[in-house]
C-alpha positions as CSV (number, residue, x, y, z in Angstrom):
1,X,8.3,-10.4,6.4
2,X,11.2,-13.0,7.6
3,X,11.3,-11.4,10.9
4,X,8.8,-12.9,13.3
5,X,7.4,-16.3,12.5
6,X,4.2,-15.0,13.6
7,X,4.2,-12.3,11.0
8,X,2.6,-13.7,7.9
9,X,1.5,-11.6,4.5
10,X,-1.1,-13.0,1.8
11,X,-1.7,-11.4,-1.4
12,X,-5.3,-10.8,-2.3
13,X,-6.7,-10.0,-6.1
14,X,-10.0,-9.4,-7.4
15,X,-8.9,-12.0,-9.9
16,X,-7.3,-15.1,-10.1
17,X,-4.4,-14.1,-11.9
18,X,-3.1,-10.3,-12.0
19,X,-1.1,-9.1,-14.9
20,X,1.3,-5.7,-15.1
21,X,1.6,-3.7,-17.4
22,X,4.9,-5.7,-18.8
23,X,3.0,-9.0,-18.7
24,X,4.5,-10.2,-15.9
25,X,1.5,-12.4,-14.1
26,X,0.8,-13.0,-10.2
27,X,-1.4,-15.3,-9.0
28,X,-2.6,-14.0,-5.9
29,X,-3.5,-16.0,-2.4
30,X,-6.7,-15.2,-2.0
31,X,-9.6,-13.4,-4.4
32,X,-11.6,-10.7,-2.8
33,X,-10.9,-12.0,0.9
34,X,-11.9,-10.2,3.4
35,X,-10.2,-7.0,3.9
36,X,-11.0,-6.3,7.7
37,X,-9.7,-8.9,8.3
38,X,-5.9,-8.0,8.5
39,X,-4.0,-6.0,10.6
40,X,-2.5,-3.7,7.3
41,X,-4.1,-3.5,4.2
42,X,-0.7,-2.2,2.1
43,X,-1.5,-1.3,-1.5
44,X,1.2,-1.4,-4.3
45,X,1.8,0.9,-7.4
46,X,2.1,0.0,-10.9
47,X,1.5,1.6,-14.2
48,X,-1.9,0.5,-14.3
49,X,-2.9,2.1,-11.1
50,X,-4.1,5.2,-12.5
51,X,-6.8,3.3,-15.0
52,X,-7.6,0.7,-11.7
53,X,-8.3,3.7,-9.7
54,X,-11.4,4.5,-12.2
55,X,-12.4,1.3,-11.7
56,X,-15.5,0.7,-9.6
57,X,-15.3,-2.8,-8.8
58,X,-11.9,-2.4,-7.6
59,X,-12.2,1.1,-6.0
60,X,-15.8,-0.7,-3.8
61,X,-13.6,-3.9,-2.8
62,X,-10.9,-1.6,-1.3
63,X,-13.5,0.3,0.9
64,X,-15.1,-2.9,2.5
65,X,-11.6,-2.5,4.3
66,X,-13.2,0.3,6.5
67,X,-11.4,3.1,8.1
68,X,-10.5,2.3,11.1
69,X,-7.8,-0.1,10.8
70,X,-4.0,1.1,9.0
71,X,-3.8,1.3,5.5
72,X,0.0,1.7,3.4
73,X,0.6,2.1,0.1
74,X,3.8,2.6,-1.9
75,X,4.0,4.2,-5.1
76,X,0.6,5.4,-6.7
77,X,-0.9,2.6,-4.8
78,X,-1.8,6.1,-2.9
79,X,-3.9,6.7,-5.6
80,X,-6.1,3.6,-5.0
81,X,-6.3,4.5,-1.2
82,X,-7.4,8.0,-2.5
83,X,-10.1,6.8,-4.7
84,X,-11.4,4.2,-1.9
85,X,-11.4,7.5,0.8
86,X,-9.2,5.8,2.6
87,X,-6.5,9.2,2.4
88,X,-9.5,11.6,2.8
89,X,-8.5,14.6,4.9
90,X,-4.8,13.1,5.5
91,X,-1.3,13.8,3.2
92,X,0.1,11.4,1.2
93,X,3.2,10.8,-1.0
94,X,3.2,9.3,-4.2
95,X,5.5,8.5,-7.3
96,X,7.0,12.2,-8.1
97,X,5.1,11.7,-11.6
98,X,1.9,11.8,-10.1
99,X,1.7,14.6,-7.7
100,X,-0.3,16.4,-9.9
101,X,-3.1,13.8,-9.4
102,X,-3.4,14.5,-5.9
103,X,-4.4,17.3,-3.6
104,X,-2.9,17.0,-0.5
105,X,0.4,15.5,-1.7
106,X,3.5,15.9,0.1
107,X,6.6,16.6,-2.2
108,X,9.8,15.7,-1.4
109,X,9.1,13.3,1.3
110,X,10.0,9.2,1.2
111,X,7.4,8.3,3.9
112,X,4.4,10.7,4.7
113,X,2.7,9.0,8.1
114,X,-0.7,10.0,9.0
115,X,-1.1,8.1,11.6
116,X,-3.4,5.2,10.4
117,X,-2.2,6.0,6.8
118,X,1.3,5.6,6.0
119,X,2.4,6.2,2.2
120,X,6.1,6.0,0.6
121,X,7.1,7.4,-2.4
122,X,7.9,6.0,-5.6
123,X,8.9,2.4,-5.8
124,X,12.8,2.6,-4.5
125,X,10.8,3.8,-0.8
126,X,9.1,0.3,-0.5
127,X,12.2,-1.2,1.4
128,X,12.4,1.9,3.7
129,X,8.7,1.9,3.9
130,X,9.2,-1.6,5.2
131,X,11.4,-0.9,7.6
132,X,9.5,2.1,8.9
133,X,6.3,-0.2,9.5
134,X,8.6,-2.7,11.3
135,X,10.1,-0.4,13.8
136,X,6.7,1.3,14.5
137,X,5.0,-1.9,14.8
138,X,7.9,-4.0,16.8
139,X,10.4,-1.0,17.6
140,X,13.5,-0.6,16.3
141,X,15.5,-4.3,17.0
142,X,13.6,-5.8,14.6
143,X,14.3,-3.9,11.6
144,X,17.8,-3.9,12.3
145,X,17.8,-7.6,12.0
146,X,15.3,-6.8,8.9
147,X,17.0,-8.8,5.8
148,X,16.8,-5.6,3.9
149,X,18.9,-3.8,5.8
């Protein structure tokens, strides 16, 4: 996160090469790494995410991550969590467009933390979401000195 050098982030696919909705490619770090690995498993929205979070394949990978260890998700990356039961019994937030496709949705609120689920809003909370999981992870210093801020 540029903050502490022993602080890294990989990004992990299912495929070699990930495309959005606008074409725009990424080719991930990793495919189908080990979730359990990490320390946060954070999960990103897109268009896409509502047909990804029919998709079995995808839905199975996320719950090899387990439920014990933190899970964040920006955007309807929520709904991803939510399909892999990783939000079961916990609020969330999502993008305002897609309240209606969750139950336990919090309106109105940028970051909904449920202890070891955190989930922002739509896509303008990822830097505040960033700098939430920074201060609660390192305390406050460091995300003042975040480069986002």
């Amino acid at each position: 996160m540029g903050i502490d050098p022993d602080v890294g982030h990989r990004i992990i696919g299912t495929e070699r090469e990930i495309a959005d909705g606008t074409g725009l490619t990424l080719t991930p770090d990793a495919v189908s790494e080990d979730l359990a690995a990490f320390d946060l498993l954070y999960v990103p929205g897109d268009l896409g995410t509502r047909r990804l979070a029919g998709d079995p394949g995808l839905i199975a990978y996320l719950k090899t991550r387990g439920g014990a260890r933190p899970v964040a998700s920006v955007c309807t990356g929520a709904l991803l969590l939510c399909a892999a039961g990783s939000l079961a019994g916990r609020r969330a937030t999502t993008h305002h467009r897609s309240y209606d496709l969750r139950r336990e949705v919090v309106t109105g609120r940028r970051i909904v933390d449920e202890g070891r689920a955190v989930t922002a809003g739509g896509v303008s909370s990822a830097l505040s979401l960033r700098l939430y999981l920074v201060e609660n992870s390192e305390g406050p210093a460091p995300a003042r000195r975040s480069p986002s801020r």
